[in-house]
N, C-alpha and C positions, 0 to 999 in steps of 0.2 A: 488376971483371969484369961483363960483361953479356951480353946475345944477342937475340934475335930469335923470337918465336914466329909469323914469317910465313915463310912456304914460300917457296923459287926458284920463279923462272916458269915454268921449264920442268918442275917437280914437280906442278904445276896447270895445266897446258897452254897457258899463255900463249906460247906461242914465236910469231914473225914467220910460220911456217909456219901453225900453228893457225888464224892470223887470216885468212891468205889464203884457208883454206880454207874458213872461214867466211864469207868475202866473197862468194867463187864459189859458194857455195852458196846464198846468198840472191839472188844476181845469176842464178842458173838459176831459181828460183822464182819472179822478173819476168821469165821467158822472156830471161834470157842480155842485158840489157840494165843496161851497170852505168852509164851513165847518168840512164836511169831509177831505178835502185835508190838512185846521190848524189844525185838529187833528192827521194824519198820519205823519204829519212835526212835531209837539209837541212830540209824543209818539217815534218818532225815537230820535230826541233830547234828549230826558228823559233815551233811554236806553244807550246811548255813552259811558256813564262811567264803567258799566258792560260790555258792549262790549272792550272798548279796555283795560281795564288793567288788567293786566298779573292774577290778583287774586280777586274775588270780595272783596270790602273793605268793610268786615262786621267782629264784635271783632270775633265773634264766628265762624268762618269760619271753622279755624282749628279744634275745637271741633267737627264739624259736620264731615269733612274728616274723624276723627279715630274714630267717632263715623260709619262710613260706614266701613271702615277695619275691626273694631271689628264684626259687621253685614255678611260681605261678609266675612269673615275668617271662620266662622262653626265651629270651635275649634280646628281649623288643626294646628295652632302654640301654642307651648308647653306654650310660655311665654306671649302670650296673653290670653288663658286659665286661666292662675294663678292668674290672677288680674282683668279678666275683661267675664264677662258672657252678652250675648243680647238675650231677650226676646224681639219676635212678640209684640206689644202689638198696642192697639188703641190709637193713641197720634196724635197731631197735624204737625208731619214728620213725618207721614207715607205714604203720597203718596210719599213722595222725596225718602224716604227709598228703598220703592217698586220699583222707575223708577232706581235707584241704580241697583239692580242686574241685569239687561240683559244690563244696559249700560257701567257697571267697566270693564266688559270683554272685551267689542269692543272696547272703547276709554281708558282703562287704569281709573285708582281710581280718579285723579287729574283733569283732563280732561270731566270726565263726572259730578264729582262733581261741575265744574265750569258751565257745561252749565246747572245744572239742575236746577242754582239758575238762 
């Protein structure tokens, strides 16, 4: 003998009906556009995986971190001097570069590298 201590859907408001209702109701609150509204539902969907895990999962990620230390260090550390020099230059990370220096300071190196991707 056994059972079930989860409710029917219709006891918790899950019915076909409920859902619609709830559709149209957020599709009136994008001004009646449910277009718009399966796109703002897509696009959030789409960023989930950057959002919650702890590091974006890209190979190069790391690279890009100590590629910002080396940037936002100026030559202040004796032993990164010795092996590594960073020229301004026009490249395709150069805005992520640029939003680096006034955000490594406020949120720390790791932190702003994460949200600038």
């Amino acid at each position: 003998m056994h059972g079930t201590a989860r409710p029917q859907t219709e006891q918790i408001g899950l019915t076909r009906a409920s859902w619609r209702a709830r559709w149209q109701r957020l599709a009136e609150l994008l001004g009646g556009d449910r277009a718009l509204l399966l796109g703002v539902l897509l696009a959030a969907i789409a960023a989930l995986p950057a959002l919650v895990a702890w590091a974006p999962q890209m190979t190069d990620y790391p690279s890009h971190l100590a590629g910002y230390k080396v940037a936002l260090d100026h030559g202040q550390d004796p032993y990164l001097t010795r092996y590594f020099v960073f020229n301004w230059e026009w490249t395709g990370n150069l805005g992520v570069e640029l939003l680096m220096v006034p955000m490594a300071p406020l949120f720390g190196l790791e932190q702003a590298g994460r949200s600038s991707w």
